[in-house]
C-alpha positions as a Markdown table, in Angstrom:
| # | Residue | x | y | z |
|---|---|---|---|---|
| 1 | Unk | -96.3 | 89.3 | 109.3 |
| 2 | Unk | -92.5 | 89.0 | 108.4 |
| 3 | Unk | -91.6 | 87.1 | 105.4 |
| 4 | Unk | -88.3 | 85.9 | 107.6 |
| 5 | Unk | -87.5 | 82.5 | 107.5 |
| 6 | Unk | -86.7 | 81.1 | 110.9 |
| 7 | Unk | -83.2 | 79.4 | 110.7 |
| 8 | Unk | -83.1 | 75.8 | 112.4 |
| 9 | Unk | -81.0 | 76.6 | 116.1 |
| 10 | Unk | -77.9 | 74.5 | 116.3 |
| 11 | Unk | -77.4 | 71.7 | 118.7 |
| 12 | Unk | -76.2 | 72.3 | 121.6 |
| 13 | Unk | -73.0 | 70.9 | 123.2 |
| 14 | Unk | -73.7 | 67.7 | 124.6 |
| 15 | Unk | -71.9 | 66.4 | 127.7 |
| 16 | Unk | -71.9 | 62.8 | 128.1 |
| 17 | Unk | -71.7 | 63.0 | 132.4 |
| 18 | Unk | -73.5 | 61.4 | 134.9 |
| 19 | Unk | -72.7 | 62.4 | 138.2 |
| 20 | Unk | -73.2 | 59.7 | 141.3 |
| 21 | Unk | -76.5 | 61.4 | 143.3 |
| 22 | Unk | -74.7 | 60.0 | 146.3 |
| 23 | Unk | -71.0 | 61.9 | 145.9 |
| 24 | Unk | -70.7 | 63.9 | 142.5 |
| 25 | Unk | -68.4 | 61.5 | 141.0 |
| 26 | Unk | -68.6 | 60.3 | 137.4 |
| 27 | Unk | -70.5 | 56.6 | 136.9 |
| 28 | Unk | -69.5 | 54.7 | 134.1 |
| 29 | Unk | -71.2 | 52.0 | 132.5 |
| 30 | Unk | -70.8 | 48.7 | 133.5 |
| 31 | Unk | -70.1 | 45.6 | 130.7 |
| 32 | Unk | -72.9 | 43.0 | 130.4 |
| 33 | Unk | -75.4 | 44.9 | 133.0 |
| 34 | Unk | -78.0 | 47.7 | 132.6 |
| 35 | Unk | -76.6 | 49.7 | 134.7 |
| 36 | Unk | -73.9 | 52.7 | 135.7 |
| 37 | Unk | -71.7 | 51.9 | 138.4 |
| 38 | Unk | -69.9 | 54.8 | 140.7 |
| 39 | Unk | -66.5 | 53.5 | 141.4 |
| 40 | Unk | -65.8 | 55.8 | 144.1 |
| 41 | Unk | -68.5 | 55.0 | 146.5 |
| 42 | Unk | -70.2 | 51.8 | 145.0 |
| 43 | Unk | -73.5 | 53.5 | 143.9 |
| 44 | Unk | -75.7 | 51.6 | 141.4 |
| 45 | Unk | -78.3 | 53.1 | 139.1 |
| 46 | Unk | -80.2 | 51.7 | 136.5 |
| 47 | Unk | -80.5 | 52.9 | 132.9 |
| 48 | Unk | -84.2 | 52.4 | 132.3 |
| 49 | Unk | -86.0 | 51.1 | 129.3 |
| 50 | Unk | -82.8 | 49.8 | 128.2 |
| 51 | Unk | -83.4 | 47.2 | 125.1 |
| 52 | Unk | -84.5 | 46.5 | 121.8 |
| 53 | Unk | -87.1 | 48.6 | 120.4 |
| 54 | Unk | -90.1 | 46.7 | 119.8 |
| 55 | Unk | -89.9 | 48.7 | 116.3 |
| 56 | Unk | -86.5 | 47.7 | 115.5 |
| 57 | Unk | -83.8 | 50.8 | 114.2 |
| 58 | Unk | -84.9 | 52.7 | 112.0 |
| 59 | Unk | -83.6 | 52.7 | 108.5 |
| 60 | Unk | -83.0 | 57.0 | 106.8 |
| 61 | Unk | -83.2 | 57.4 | 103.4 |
| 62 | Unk | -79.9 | 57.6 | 102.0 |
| 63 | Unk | -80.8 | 59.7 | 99.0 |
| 64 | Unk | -82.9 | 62.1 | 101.2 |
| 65 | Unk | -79.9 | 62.7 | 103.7 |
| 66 | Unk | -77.9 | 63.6 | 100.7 |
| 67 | Unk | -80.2 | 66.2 | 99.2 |
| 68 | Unk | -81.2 | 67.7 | 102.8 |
| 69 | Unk | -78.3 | 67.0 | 105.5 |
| 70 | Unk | -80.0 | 69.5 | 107.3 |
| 71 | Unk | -82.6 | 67.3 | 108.1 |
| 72 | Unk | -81.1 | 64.7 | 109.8 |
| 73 | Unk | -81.1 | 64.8 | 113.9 |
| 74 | Unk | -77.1 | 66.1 | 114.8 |
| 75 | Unk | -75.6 | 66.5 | 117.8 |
| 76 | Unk | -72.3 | 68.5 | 118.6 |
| 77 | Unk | -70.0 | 67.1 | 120.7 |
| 78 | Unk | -66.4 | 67.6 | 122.1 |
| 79 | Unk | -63.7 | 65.6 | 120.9 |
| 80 | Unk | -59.5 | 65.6 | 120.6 |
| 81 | Unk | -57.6 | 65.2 | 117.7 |
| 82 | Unk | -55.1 | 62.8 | 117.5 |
| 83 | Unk | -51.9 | 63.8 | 115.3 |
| 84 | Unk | -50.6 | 60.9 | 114.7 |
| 85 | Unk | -53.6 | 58.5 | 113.6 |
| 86 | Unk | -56.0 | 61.5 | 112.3 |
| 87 | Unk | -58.9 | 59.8 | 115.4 |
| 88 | Unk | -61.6 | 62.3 | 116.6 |
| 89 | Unk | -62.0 | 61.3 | 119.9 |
| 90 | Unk | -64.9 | 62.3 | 122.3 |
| 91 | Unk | -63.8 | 63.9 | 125.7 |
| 92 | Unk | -65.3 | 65.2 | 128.7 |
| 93 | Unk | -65.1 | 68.6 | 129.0 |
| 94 | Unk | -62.3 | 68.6 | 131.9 |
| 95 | Unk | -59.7 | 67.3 | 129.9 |
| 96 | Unk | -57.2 | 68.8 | 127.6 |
| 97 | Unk | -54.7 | 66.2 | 127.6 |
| 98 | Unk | -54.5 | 62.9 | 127.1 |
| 99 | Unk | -53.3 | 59.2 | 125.4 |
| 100 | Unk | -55.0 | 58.6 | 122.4 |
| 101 | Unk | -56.5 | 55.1 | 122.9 |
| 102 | Unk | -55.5 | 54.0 | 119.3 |
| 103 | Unk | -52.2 | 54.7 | 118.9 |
| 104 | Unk | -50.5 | 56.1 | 122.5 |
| 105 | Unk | -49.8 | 59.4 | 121.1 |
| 106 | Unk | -50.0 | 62.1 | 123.9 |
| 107 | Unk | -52.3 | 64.7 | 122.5 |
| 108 | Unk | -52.7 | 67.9 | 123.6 |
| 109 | Unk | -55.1 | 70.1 | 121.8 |
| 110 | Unk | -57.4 | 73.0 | 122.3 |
| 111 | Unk | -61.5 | 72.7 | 122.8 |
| 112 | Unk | -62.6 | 71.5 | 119.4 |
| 113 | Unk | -66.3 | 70.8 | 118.2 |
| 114 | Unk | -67.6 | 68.6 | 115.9 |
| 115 | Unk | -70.9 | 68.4 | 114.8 |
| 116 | Unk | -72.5 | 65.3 | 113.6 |
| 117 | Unk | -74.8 | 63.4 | 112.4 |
| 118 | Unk | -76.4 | 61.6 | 115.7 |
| 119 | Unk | -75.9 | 58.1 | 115.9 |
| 120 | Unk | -79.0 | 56.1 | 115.8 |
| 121 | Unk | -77.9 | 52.3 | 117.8 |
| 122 | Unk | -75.4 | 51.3 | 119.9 |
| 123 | Unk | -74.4 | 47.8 | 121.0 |
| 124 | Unk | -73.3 | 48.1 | 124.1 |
| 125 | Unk | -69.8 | 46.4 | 126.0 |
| 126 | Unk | -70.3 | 43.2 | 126.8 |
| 127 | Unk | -67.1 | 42.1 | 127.8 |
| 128 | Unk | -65.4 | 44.0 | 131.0 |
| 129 | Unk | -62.1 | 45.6 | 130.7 |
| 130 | Unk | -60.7 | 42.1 | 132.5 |
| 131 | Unk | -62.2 | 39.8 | 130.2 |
| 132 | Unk | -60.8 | 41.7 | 127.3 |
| 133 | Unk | -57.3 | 41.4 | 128.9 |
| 134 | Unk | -57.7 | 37.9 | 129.2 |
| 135 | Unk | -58.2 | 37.4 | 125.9 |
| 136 | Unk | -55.1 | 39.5 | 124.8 |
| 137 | Unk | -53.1 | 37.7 | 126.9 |
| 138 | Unk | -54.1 | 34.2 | 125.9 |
| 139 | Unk | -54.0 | 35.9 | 122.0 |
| 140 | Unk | -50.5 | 37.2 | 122.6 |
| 141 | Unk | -49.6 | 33.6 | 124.1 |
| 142 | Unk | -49.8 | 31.8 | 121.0 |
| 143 | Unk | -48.0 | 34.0 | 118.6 |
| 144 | Unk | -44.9 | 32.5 | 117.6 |
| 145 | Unk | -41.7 | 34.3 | 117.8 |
| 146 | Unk | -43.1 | 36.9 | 119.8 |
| 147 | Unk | -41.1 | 39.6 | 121.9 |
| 148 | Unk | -41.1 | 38.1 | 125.7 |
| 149 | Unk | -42.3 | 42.1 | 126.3 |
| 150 | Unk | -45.3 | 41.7 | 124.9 |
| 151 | Unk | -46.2 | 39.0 | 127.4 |
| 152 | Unk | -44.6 | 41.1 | 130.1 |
| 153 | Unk | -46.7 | 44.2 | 128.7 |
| 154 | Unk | -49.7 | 41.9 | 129.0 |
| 155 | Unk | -49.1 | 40.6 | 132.7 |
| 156 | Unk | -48.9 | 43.7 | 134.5 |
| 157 | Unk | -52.3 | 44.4 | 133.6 |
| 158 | Unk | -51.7 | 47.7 | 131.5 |
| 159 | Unk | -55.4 | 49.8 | 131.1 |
| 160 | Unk | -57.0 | 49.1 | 127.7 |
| 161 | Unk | -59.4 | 51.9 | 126.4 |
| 162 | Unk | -63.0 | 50.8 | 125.4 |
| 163 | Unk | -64.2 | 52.9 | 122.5 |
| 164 | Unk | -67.4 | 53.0 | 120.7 |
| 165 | Unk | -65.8 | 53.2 | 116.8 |
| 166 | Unk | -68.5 | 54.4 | 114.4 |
| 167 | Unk | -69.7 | 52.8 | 111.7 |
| 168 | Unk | -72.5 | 53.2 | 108.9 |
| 169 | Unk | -75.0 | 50.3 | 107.6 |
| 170 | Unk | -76.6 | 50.3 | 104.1 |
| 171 | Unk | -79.7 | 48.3 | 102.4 |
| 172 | Unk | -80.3 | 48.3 | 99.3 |
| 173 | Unk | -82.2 | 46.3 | 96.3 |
| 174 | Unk | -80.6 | 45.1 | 93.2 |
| 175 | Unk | -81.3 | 44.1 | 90.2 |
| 176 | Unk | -78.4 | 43.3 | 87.7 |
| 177 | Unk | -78.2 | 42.5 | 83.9 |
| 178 | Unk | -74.9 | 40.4 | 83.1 |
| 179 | Unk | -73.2 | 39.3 | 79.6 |
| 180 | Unk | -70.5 | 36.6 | 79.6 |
| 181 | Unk | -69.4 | 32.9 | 78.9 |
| 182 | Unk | -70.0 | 29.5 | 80.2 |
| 183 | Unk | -67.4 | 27.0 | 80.1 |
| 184 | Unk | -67.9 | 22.9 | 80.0 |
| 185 | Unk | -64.8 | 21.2 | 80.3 |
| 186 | Unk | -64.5 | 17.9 | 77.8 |
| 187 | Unk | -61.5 | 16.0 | 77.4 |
| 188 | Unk | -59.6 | 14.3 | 74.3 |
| 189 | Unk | -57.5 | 11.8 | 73.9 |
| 190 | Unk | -53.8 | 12.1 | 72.1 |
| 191 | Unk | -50.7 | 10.1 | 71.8 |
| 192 | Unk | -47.0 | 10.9 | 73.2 |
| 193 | Unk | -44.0 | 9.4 | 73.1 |
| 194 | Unk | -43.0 | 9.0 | 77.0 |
| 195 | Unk | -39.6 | 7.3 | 77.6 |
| 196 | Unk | -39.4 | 5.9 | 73.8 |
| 197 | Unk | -42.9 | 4.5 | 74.1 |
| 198 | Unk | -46.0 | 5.9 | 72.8 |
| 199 | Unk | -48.5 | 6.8 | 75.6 |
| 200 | Unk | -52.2 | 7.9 | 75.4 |
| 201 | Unk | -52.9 | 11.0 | 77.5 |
| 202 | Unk | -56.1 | 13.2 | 77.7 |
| 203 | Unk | -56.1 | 16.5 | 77.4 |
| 204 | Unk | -58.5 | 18.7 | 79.1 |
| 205 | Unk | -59.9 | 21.7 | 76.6 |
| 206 | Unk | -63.4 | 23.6 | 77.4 |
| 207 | Unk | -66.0 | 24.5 | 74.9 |
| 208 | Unk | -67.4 | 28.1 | 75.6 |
| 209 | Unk | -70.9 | 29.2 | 74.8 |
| 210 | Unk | -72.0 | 32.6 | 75.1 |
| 211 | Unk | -74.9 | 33.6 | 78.0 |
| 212 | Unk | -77.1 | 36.5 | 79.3 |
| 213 | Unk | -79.4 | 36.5 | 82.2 |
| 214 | Unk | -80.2 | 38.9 | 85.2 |
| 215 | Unk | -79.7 | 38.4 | 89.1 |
| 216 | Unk | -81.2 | 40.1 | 92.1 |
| 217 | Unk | -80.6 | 40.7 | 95.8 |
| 218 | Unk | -81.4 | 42.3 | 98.3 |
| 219 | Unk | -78.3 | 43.6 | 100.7 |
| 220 | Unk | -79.0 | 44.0 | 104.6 |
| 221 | Unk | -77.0 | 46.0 | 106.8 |
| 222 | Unk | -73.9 | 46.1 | 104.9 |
| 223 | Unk | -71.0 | 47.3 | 107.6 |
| 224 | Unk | -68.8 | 50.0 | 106.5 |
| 225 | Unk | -66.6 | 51.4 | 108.9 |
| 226 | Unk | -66.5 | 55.0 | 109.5 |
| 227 | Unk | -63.0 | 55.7 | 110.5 |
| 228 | Unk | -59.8 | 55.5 | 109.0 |
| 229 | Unk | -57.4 | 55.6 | 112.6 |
| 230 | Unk | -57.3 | 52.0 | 112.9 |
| 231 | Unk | -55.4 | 49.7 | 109.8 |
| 232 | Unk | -58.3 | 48.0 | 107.9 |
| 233 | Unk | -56.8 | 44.6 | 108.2 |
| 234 | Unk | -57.5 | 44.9 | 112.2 |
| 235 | Unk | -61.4 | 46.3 | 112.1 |
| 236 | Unk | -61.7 | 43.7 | 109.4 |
| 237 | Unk | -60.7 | 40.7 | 111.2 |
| 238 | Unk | -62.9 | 41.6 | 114.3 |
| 239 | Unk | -66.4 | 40.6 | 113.1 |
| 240 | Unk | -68.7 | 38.3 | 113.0 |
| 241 | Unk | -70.5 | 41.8 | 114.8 |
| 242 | Unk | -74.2 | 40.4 | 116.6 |
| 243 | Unk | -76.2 | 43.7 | 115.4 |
| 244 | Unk | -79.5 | 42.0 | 117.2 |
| 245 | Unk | -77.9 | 43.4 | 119.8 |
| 246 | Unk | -78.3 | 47.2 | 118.8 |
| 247 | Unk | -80.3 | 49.8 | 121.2 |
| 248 | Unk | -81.4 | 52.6 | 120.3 |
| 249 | Unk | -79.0 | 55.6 | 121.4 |
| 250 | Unk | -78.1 | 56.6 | 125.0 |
| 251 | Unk | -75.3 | 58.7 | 126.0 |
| 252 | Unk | -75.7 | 56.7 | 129.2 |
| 253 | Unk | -73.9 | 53.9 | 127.7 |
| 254 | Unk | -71.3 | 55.7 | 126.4 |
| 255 | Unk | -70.3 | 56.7 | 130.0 |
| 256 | Unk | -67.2 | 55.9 | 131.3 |
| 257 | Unk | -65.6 | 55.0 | 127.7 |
| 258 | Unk | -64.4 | 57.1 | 124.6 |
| 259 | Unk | -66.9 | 57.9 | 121.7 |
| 260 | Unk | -65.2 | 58.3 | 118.1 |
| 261 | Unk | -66.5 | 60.5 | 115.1 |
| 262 | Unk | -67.1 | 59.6 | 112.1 |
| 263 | Unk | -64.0 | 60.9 | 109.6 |
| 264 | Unk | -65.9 | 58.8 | 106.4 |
| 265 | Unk | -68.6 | 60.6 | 105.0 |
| 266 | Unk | -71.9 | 58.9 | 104.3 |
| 267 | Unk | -71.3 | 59.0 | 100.8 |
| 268 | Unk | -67.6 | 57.7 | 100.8 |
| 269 | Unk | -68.9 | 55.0 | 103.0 |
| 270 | Unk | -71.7 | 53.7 | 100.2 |
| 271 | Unk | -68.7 | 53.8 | 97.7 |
| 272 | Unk | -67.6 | 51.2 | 99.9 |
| 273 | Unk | -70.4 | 49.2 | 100.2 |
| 274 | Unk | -70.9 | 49.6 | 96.7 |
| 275 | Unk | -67.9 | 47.7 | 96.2 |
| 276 | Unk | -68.8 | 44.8 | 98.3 |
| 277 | Unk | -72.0 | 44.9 | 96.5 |
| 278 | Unk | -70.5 | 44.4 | 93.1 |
| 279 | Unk | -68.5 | 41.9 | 94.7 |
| 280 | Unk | -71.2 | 40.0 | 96.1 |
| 281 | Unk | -73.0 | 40.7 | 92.8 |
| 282 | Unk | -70.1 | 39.0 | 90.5 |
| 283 | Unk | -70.6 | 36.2 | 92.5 |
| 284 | Unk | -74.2 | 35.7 | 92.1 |
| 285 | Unk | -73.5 | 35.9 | 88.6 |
| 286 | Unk | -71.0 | 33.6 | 87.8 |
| 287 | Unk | -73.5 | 30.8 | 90.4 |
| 288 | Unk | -75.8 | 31.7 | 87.5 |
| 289 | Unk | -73.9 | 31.3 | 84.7 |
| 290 | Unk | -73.2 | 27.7 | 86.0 |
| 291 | Unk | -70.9 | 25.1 | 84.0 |
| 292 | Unk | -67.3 | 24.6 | 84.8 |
| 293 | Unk | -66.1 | 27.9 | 84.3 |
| 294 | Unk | -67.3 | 31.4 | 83.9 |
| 295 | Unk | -65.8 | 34.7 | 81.9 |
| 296 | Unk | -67.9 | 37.7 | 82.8 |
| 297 | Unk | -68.2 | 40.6 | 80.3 |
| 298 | Unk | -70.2 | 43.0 | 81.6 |
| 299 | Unk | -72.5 | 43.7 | 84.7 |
| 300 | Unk | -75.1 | 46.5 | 84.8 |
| 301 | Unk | -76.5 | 46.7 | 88.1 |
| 302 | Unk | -79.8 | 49.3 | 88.8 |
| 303 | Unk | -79.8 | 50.2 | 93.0 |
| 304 | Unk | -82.8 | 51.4 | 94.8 |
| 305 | Unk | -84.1 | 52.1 | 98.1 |
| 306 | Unk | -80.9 | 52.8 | 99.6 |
| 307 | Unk | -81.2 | 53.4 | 103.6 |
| 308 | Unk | -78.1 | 53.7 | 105.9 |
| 309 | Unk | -78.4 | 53.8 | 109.6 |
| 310 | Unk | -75.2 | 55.5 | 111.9 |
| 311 | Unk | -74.2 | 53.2 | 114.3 |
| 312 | Unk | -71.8 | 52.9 | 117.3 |
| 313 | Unk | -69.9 | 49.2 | 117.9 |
| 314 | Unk | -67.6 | 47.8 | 120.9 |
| 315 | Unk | -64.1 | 48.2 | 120.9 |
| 316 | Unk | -61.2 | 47.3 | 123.5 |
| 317 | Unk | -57.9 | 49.1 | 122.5 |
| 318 | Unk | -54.3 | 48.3 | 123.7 |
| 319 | Unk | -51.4 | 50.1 | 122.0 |
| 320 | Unk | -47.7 | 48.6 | 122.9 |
| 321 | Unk | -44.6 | 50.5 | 122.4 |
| 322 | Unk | -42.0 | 48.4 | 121.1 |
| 323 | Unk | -38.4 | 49.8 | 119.5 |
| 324 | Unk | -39.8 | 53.0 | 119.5 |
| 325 | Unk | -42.8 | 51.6 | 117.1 |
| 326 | Unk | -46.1 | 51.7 | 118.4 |
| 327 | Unk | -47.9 | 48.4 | 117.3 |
| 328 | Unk | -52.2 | 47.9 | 118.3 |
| 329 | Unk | -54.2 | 45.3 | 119.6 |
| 330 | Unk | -58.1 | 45.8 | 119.5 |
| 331 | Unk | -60.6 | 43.3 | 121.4 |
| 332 | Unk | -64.3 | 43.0 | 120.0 |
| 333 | Unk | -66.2 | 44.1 | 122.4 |
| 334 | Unk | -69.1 | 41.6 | 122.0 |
| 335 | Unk | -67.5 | 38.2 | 121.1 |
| 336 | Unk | -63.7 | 38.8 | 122.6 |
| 337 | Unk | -62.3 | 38.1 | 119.3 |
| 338 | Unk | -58.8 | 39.5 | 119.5 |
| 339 | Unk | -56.6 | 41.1 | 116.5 |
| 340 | Unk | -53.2 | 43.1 | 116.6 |
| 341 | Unk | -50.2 | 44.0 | 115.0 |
| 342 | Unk | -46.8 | 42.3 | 116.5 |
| 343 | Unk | -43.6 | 42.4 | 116.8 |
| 344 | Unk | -40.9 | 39.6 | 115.6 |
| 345 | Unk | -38.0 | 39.3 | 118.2 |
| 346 | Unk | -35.1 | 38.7 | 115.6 |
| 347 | Unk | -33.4 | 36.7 | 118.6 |
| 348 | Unk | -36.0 | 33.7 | 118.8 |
| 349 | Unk | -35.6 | 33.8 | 115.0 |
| 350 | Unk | -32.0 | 33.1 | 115.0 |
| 351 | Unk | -32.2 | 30.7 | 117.8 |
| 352 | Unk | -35.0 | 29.1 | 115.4 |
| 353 | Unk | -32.4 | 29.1 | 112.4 |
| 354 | Unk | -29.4 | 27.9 | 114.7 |
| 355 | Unk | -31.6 | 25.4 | 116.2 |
| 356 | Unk | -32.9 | 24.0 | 112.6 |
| 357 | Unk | -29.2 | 24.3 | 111.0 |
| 358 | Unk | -28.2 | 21.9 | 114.3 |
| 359 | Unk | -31.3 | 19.6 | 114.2 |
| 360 | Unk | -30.7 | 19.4 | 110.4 |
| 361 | Unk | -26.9 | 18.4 | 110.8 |
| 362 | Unk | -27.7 | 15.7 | 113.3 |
| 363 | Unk | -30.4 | 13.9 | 111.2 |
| 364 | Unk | -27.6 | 13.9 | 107.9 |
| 365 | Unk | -24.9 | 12.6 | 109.9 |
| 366 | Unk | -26.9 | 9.7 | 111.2 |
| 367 | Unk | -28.4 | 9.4 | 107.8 |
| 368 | Unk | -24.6 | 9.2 | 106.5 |
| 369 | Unk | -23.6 | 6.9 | 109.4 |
| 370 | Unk | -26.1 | 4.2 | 108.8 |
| 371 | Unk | -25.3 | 4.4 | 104.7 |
């Protein structure tokens, strides 16, 4: 008998294609449906068992996956790197150039591998490629001093990119032991002189007393996103995200539209939610310290049963090139919540300034003609 220990094989390649059984083309998924569409000949086929699981997503154990990585279900898959905005980008095998969806950089790389944990849920694209457009172009519409490109950019119906942009979720429990201050606000009364005269006034002053106490809570599917291609202050101003909407993972819905990988490690994502936790945490506190006002001197919070699940969520992308500067719009998938980075044409500006400086000459020259 050989004392050998049988390595675990590695994951194979995975090649997210579904060829139409009716003329070899690629199907793609469609938005809103349960089904992948064949744009070349029309061809409809259903994904089956498509939906919640009746046992919900299942949470890993955060503190397991960190002693034994090896023990999570990985997958290795093919993806381009993007040199401008550091986005791993899933590709089909065929192609070795291309526009990265994020930023519009052409990139041209060699065959490239990365292995990764396997996502667990996916919400699927709700919104179609038109309907995201739509609510770009109304977005764009209302920004004030706006390029008239970016309308133009907008009107000739320029392809937007629908990715699936990774992101982890954490529970946890905590309990948490604080130290600090309550304030009650009182208020005396003092004389001033005012104008020659003497004037009562109150003054507001708060009397402090010192407090302890302990708060708990429980955190649920705390969102951290896993890349760092897109500027926070866009990804952040996308949500509220409808995670009832989750499915357990199918390549099939990522056909047809770009998959990213994960470039934030599972532990530098809980670093993350650990700071919204304390957050959160330093609010519960100072509800619990009550009064008027609160000084807090010291939190110590205890965290257990930590579980994270890797999940895929529903972006549409746009990137517009403007004086040479590349600026992003991205569309939640879901909701059609819009957010972007603009442009300021500096000639509507001036025309604002001019047109104030005139507006503000004509109301003081009647003003001085009617004195």
């Amino acid at each position: 008998m050989s004392d050998e220990t049988t390595a675990p094989a590695e994951p194979s390649m995975e090649e997210h294609r579904f060829p139409c059984e009716a003329c070899g083309a690629d199907m793609r998924f469609e938005p809103g449906a349960d089904r992948m569409v064949c744009d070349h000949c029309g061809n409809v086929a259903e994904i089956e068992g498509l939906g919640p699981s009746p046992r919900g997503i299942a949470e890993q154990d955060y503190r397991a996956a960190l002693r034994r990585p090896e023990g999570l279900e990985q997958e290795v898959t093919r993806v381009l790197s993007c040199p401008n905005c550091a986005a791993q980008i899933e590709f089909s095998p065929e192609v070795h150039a291309a526009e990265c969806p994020y930023c519009a950089t052409p990139v041209v790389t060699d065959t490239g591998a990365h292995r990764h944990i396997k996502p667990q849920a996916i919400a699927p694209f709700v919104l179609s490629e038109d309907a995201a457009r739509s609510a770009m172009t109304a977005w764009l519409g209302r920004l004030w001093f706006a390029p008239n490109g970016l309308a133009a950019y907008a009107r000739k119906g320029r392809r937007m990119s629908g990715v699936y942009a990774p992101f982890w979720t954490y529970d946890a429990a905590t309990r948490s032991r604080y130290s600090g201050e309550r304030g009650t606000v009182y208020y005396t009364t003092r004389t001033v002189m005012r104008d020659g005269k003497p004037t009562t006034v109150q003054v507001q002053k708060v009397r402090w007393r010192r407090v302890s106490g302990a708060v708990a809570r429980a955190f649920d599917d705390l969102l951290v996103l896993a890349a760092r291609s897109l500027p926070k202050g866009l990804t952040d101003a996308l949500p509220p995200w409808r995670l009832s909407d989750l499915v357990p993972y199918t390549p099939e819905l990522i056909a047809g539209f770009r998959a990213e990988g994960y470039t934030v490690a599972l532990e530098d994502g809980m670093d993350e939610a650990r700071a919204e936790m304390d957050r959160m945490i330093a609010r519960d506190v100072r509800f619990d310290i009550g009064g008027d006002r609160q000084r807090i001197h010291g939190i110590e919070t205890q965290v257990s049963d930590v579980t994270f699940k890797h999940i895929l969520l529903p972006i549409w992308v746009a990137a517009y090139k403007y004086n040479g500067k590349s600026y992003r719009f991205v569309v939640n998938g879901q909701t059609g919540k819009v957010a972007g980075e603009r442009p300021y044409s500096i000639w509507k500006i001036a025309g604002a300034v001019v047109l104030g400086a005139l507006v503000a000459g004509a109301l003081g020259y009647i003003a001085a003609m009617s004195g």
